[in-house]
C-alpha positions in Angstrom: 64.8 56.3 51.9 61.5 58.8 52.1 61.6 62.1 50.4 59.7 65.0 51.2 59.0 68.0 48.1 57.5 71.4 49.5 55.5 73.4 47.0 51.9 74.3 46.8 48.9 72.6 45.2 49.4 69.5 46.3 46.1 67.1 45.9 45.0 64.2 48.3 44.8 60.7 46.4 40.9 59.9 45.4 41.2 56.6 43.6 43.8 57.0 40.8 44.0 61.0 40.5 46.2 63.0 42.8 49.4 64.1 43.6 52.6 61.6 42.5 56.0 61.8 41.8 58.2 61.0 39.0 61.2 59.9 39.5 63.5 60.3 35.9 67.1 58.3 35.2 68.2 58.8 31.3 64.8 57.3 29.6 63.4 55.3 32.1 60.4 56.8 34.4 59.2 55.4 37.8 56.3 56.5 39.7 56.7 56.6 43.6 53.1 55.8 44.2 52.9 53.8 47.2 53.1 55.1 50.0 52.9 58.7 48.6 51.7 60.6 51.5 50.1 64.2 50.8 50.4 65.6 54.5 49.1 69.2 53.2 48.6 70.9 49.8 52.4 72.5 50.7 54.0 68.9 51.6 54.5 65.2 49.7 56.3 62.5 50.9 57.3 59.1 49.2 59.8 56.5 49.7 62.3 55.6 47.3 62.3 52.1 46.5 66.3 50.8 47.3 66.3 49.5 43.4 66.7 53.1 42.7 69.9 54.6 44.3 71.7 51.0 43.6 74.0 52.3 40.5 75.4 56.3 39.9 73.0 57.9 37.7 71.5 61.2 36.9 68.2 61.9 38.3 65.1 64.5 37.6 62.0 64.6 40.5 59.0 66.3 39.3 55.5 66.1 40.8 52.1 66.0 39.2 48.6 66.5 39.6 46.8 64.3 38.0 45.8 60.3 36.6 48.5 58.0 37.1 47.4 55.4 34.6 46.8 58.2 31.9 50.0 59.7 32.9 52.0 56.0 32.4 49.9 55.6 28.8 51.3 59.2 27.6 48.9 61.9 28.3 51.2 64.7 29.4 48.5 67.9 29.9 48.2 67.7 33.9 49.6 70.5 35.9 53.7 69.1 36.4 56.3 71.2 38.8 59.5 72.6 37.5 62.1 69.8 38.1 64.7 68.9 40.8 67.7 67.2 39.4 70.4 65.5 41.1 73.0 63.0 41.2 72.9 59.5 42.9 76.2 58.8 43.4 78.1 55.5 44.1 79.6 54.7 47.9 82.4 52.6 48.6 81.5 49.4 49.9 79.0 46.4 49.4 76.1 44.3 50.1 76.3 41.9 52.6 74.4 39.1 54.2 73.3 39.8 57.5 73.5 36.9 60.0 69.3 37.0 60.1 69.6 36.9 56.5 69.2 40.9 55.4 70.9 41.9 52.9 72.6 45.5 54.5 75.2 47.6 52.9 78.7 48.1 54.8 80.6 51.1 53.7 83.6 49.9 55.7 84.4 47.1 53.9 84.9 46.3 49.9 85.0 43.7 47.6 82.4 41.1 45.9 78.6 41.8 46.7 77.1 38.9 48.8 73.3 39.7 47.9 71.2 42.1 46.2 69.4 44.6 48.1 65.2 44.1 48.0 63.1 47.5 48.4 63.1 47.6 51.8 67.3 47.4 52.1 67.8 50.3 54.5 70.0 49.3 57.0 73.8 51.2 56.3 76.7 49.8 58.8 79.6 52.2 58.9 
């Protein structure tokens, strides 16, 4: 799944230091880095690994300007936006093996999962 946040002050990777998103459940932080896509200083995209929206949970989005490494080793003083907060939620259904051996998720059917989905699960059968 990509996102896309609209704001202002958005900043063009160089190396290390730009614009990335953090993605918050309970305690845990991940950083959707790759591919982050600054299209302007008012636009981000980013795609949301599949791992992610796997299990209900309450989430926070924020964005920041800034050094991913120092951010990930505690240094909190670059410019952050207010946060977004929502709620993945759980869908009826389950994983399944594909017959070209995806893993896809069926929300017409239930019971036992046949596989677990890898980041690039996106396929949804209805």
């Amino acid at each position: 799944m990509t996102i896309t946040i609209t704001g202002s002050g958005f900043q063009s990777p160089q190396g290390l230091i730009g614009s990335f998103i953090v993605w918050s459940a309970g305690d845990a932080e991940t950083y959707l880095l790759t591919p982050t896509r600054v299209s302007s200083d008012s636009q981000l995209t980013a795609r949301v690994d599949a791992s992610l929206l796997k299990h209900p949970v309450s989430v926070e989005v924020r964005v920041v300007n800034g050094d991913v490494v120092e951010w990930w080793e505690g240094y909190r003083e670059y410019p952050v936006s207010n946060a977004l907060s929502f709620a993945v939620i759980s869908a009826t259904g389950r994983w399944k093996l594909g017959g070209d051996g995806s893993c896809y998720f069926d929300a017409s059917d239930s019971g036992a999962n046949q596989c677990e989905p890898s980041e690039d699960a996106t396929r949804i059968r209805r």
